[in-house]
VOGU-3710 file (C-alpha; in Angstrom, 3 decimals, decimal comma):
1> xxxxxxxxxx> 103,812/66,672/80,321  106,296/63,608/79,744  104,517/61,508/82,065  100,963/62,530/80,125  102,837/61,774/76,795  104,129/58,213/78,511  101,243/57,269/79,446  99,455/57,911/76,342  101,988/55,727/74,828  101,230/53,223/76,748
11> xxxxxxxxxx> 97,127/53,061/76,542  97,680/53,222/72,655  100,209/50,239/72,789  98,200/47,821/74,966  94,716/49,037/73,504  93,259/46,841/70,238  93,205/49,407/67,545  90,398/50,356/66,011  89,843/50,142/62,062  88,515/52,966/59,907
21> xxxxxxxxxx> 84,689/52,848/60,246  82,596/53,357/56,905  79,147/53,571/56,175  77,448/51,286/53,844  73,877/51,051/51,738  73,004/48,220/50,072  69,679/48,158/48,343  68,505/45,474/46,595  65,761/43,265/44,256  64,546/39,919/44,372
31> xxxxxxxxxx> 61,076/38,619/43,242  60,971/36,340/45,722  58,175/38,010/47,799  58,527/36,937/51,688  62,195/35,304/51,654  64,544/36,411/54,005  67,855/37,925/52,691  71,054/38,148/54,695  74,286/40,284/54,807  77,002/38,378/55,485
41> xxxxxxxxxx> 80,613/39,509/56,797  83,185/37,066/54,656  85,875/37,782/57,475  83,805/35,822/60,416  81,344/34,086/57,693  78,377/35,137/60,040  75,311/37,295/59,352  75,691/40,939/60,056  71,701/41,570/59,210  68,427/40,361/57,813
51> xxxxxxxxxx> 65,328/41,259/56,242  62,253/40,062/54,746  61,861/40,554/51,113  58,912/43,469/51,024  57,393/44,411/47,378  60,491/42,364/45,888  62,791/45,262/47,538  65,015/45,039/50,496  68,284/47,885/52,096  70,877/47,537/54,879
61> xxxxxxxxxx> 72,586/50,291/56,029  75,302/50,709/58,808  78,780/50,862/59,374  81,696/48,270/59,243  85,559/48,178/58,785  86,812/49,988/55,391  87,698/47,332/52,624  85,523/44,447/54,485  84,456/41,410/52,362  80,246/41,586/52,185
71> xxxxxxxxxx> 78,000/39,736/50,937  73,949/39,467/50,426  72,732/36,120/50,204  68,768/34,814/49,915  67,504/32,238/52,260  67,217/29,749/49,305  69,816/29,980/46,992  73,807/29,445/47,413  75,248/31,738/45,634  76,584/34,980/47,714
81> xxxxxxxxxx> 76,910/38,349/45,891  80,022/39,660/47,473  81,341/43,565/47,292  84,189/45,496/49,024  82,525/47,956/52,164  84,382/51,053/50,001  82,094/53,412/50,623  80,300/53,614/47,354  76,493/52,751/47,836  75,369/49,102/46,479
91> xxxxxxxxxx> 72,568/48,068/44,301  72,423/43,797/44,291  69,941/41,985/42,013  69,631/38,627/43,719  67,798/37,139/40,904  70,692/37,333/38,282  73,453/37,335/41,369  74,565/40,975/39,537  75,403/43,964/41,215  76,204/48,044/40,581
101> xxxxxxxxxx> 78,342/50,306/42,583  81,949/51,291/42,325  84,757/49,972/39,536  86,287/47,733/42,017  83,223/45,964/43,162  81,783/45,851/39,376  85,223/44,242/38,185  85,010/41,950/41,216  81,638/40,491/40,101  82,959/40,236/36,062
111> xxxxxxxxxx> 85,675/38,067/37,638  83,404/36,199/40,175  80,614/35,122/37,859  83,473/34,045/35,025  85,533/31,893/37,687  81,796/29,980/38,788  80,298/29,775/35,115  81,721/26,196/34,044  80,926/25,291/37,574  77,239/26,235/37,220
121> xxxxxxxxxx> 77,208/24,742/33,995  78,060/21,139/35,533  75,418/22,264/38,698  72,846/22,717/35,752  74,190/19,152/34,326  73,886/17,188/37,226  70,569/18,696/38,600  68,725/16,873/35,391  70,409/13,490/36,319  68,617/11,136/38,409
131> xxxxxxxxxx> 70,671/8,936/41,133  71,376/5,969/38,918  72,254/7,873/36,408  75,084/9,674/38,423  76,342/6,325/39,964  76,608/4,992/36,248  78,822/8,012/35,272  80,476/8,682/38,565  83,919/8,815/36,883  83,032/10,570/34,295
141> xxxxxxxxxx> 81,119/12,935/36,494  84,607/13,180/38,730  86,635/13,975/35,915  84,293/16,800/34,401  84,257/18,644/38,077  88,436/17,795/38,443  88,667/19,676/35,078  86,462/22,575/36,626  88,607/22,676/39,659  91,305/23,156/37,379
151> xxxxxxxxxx> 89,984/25,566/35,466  88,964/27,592/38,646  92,460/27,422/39,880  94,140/28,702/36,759  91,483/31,721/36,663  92,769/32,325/40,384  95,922/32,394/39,184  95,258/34,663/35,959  93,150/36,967/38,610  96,481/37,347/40,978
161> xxxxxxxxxx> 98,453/38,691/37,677  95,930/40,770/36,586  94,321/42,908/39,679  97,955/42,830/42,092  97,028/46,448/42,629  93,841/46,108/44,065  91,862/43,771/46,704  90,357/41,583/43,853  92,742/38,684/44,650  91,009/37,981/48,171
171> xxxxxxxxxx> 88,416/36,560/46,830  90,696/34,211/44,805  93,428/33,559/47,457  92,137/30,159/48,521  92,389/28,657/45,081  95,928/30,552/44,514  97,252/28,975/47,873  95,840/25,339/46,941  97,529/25,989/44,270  100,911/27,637/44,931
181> xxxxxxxxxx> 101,317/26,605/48,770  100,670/28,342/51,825  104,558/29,056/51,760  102,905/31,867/49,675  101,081/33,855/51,905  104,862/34,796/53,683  106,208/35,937/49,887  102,753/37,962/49,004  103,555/39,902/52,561  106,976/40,829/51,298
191> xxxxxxxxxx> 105,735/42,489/48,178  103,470/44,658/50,668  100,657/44,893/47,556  97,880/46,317/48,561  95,936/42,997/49,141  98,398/41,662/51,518  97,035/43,584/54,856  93,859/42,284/54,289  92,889/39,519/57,363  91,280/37,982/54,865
201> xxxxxxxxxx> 94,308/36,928/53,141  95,517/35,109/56,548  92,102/33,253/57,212  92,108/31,875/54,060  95,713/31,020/53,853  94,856/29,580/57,270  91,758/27,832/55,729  94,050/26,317/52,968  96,391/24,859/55,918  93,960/23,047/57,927
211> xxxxxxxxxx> 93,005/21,156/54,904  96,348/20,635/53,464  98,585/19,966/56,266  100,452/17,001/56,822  98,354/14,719/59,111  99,887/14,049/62,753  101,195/10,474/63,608  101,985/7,882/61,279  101,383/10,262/58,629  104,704/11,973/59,329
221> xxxxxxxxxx> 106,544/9,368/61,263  108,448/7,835/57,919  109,579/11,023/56,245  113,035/11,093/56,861  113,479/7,327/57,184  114,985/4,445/54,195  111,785/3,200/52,640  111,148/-0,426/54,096  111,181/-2,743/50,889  108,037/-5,005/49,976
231> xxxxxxxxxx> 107,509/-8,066/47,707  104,099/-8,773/46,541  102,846/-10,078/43,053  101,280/-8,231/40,002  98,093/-9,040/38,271  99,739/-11,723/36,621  101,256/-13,458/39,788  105,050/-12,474/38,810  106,502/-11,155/42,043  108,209/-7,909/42,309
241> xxxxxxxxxx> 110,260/-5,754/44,761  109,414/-1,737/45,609  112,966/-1,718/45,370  113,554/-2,789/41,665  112,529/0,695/40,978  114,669/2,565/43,450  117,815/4,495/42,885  119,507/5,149/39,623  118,107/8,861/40,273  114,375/7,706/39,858
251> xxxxxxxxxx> 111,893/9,233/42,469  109,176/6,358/43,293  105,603/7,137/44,541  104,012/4,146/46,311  101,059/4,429/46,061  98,057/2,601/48,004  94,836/2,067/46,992  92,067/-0,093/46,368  89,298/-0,802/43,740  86,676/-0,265/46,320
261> xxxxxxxxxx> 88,002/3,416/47,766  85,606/6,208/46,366  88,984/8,981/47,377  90,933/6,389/45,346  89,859/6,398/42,275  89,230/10,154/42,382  92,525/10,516/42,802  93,751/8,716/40,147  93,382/10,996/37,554  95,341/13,629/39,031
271> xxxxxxxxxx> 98,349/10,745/39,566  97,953/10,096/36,134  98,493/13,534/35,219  101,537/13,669/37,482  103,119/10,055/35,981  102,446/11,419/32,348  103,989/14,649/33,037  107,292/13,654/34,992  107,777/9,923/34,182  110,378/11,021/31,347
281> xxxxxxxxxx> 112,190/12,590/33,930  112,875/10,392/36,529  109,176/9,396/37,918  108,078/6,271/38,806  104,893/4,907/40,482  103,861/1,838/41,953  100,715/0,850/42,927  100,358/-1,378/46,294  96,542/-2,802/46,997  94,451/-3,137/49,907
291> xxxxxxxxxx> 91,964/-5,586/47,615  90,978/-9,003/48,446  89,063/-9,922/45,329  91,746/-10,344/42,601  88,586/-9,683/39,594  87,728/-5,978/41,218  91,573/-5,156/41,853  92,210/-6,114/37,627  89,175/-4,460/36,343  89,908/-1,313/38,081
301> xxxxxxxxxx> 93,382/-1,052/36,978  91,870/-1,511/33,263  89,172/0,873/33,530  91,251/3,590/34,793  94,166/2,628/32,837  96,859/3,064/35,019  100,489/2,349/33,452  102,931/1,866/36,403  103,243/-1,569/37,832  100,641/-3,234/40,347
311> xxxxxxxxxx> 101,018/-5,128/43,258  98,469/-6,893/45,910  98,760/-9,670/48,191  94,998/-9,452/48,495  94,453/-9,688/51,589  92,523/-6,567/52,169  93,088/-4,350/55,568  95,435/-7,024/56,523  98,172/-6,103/53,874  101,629/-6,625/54,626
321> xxxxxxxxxx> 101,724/-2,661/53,696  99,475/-2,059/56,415  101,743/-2,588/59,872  104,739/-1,637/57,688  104,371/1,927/56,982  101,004/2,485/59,715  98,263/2,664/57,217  94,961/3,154/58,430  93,133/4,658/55,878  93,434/5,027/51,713
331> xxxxxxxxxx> 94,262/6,836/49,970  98,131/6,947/51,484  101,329/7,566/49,809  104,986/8,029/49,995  107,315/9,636/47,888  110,954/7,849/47,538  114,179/9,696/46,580  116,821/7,864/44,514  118,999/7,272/47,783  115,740/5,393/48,958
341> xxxxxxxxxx> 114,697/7,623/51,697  111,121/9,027/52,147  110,828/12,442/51,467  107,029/13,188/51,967  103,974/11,160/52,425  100,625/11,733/51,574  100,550/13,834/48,536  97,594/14,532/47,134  95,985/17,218/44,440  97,875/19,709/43,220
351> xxxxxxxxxx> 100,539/19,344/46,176  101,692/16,542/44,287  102,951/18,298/41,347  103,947/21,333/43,284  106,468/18,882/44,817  107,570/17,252/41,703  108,230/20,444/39,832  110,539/21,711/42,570  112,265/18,488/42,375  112,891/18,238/38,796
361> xx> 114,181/21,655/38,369  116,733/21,414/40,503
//
C-alpha cells in the first residue's frame, strides 16, 4: 500500500496539472449578415472558434479553464468584447461592443469601454482627416494621443485600487506595469490577491518586459562608467562642456536627438514633462544633435520649445557623440549622477520619471 501511495506521488508530481474545466455559452447579435465572428482565448491570443453570422445571430459553446480571458471579435472591426469563462452564460452585442452576463463580467465591460472612450474619440478624429492634413498637425496629433496614453494609464491605475479583490485588473495590468515597472509583478505576488495566480498577469508583465528592457550591447555597456565629457557649440556658436553641468548634486540627462527623428520629437514632450517637474530639484538636461543643417536643428528647438541648453557639431551620423558613447540609432540617452557616473541609459516614457522620482525621494 506504501509503494501504491509512492507511486501515486510521484505520477501527480511529474504530471502537468490539469485546471478546473467549465462550460461556457456565448450567444450573440450582429447585423452584419455573412461576417465571420471569432472567439478568442486572451491567454495564447489565438482563435478558439468561428462562425458565420446567420439571421444577425451567432453561439459558441464548450469548455475551457475557469477564470480564462475570452473574447468575441467580428472579422471587420478591432475592438474585442472580452468576459471572464465564470460559468455564467454570455449574451455579446457586437454592434455596440456591450455585453450581459454575470457582475464581474458586466463591471469589466463599464471599466473597458470607459478606459477606450477618449481613445475612440481621437480614432473618430483622425478617421475624418485626410493625409496632409495629419502631416500638418502631426505634433499636435502626437500630443492629443500622449495625453490619451496618459489618461489610459491613470484609469489602469484607478482600476488596480478599485477591483484588488477581483480579476478586473488583468485586463489593465499592461498599462499598470508600463507604468509602475515590471519590478511589480514580484510585489502583486506577495499580496497573493486574487488576480495574482492568473497566467495572464505573467504574460503581460512579460509583454511589458520585452518592450521595456534595456537593449543589449552598447545600450548597457556605459552604465556604471564616468560619463566621457564633450565640447560642442550651442545655437549661437558659444561652446560648452557636458561637464559644466555636472556635480554639485545635479543629475544630467544627455540627451540625443535630431530635428529630423520622427521618435525624437515624440519624445520630447514627455522630457519636457520630466525637466518641468524635477528641474527645481536637481535636474538638468542637455540636448546633443545628430543635425547637419544648422536652420532645421534651430527651428526645431523653437517649435518645441525646449529650455535646457543645445549643442551640435552638425555633422550628422558622424557626431563626435556617435563613437563616444556607441550610438547607432536616436533617440539615445544617458542619465548622469552628481559624482559623474552613468546610472542608466536609454530612458524613455514613463520609465523616465519612474526613475527620477525614486531618485529625488531619497
Amino acid at each position: 500500500m506504501k509503494k501504491i501511495i509512492l507511486l501515486a506521488v510521484l505520477v501527480a508530481a511529474f504530471m502537468p496539472s490539469m485546471a478546473q474545466q467549465v462550460k461556457y455559452s456565448v450567444n450573440g447579435t450582429y447585423d452584419k449578415e455573412g461576417k465571420k465572428v471569432y472567439l478568442i482565448d486572451k491567454l495564447t491570443s489565438n482563435a478558439i472558434d468561428s462562425i458565420v453570422v446567420s439571421g444577425g445571430k451567432f453561439s459558441f459553446k464548450g469548455s475551457a479553464e475557469k477564470d480564462a480571458i475570452m473574447g468575441v471579435r467580428a472579422e471587420d472591426k478591432e475592438w474585442v468584447t472580452v468576459f471572464f469563462n465564470d460559468g455564467t452564460p454570455v449574451t455579446v452585442n457586437v454592434n455596440d461592443s456591450t455585453l450581459k452576463g454575470s457582475p464581474l463580467n458586466e463591471r469589466l465591460l463599464k471599466y473597458d469601454l470607459e478606459q477606450e472612450a477618449p481613445m475612440r474619440v481621437l480614432r473618430a478624429k483622425l478617421s475624418k482627416m485626410s493625409k496632409s492634413e495629419m502631416e500638418e498637425h502631426g505634433e499636435e496629433i502626437m500630443e492629443e494621443m500622449n495625453k490619451v496614453l496618459d489618461s489610459q494609464i491613470a484609469f489602469a491605475c484607478k482600476v488596480f485600487k478599485e477591483e484588488s479583490n477581483s480579476l478586473i485588473p488583468l485586463l489593465f495590468s499592461q498599462l499598470y506595469f508600463y507604468e509602475n515597472g515590471v519590478e511589480e509583478y514580484d510585489e502583486l505576488v506577495k499580496k497573493q490577491l486574487p488576480f495574482t495566480s492568473h497566467p495572464y498577469l505573467k504574460k503581460a508583465r512579460d509583454e511589458v518586459y520585452e518592450v521595456m528592457k534595456p537593449e543589449e550591447g552598447p545600450k548597457t555597456a556605459f552604465i556604471g562608467q564616468q560619463f566621457t565629457d564633450l565640447e560642442m557649440a550651442d545655437p549661437d556658436g558659444k561652446m560648452h562642456k557636458i561637464s559644466e553641468l555636472v556635480g554639485e548634486g545635479k543629475w544630467v540627462l544627455v540627451d540625443f536627438w535630431a530635428s529630423w527623428c520622427g521618435p525624437c520629437r515624440q519624445e520630447m514632450p514627455n522630457v519636457l514633462e520630466a525637466y518641468n517637474k524635477f528641474h527645481d530639484k536637481g535636474f538638468e538636461v542637455v540636448g546633443i544633435s545628430f543635425d547637419q543643417k544648422k536652420e532645421a536643428w534651430v527651428k526645431a528647438i523653437e517649435q518645441i520649445q525646449m529650455p535646457w541648453l543645445q549643442l551640435s557639431d552638425l555633422k550628422g551620423w558622424k557626431c563626435a557623440a556617435a563613437p563616444v558613447y556607441k550610438i547607432d540609432a536616436i533617440p539615445d540617452n544617458i542619465l548622469i549622477d552628481p559624482q559623474g557616473k552613468i546610472v542608466d541609459r536609454a530612458l524613455r516614457g514613463r520609465p523616465l520619471h519612474k526613475r527620477l522620482e525614486k531618485i529625488f525621494a531619497e
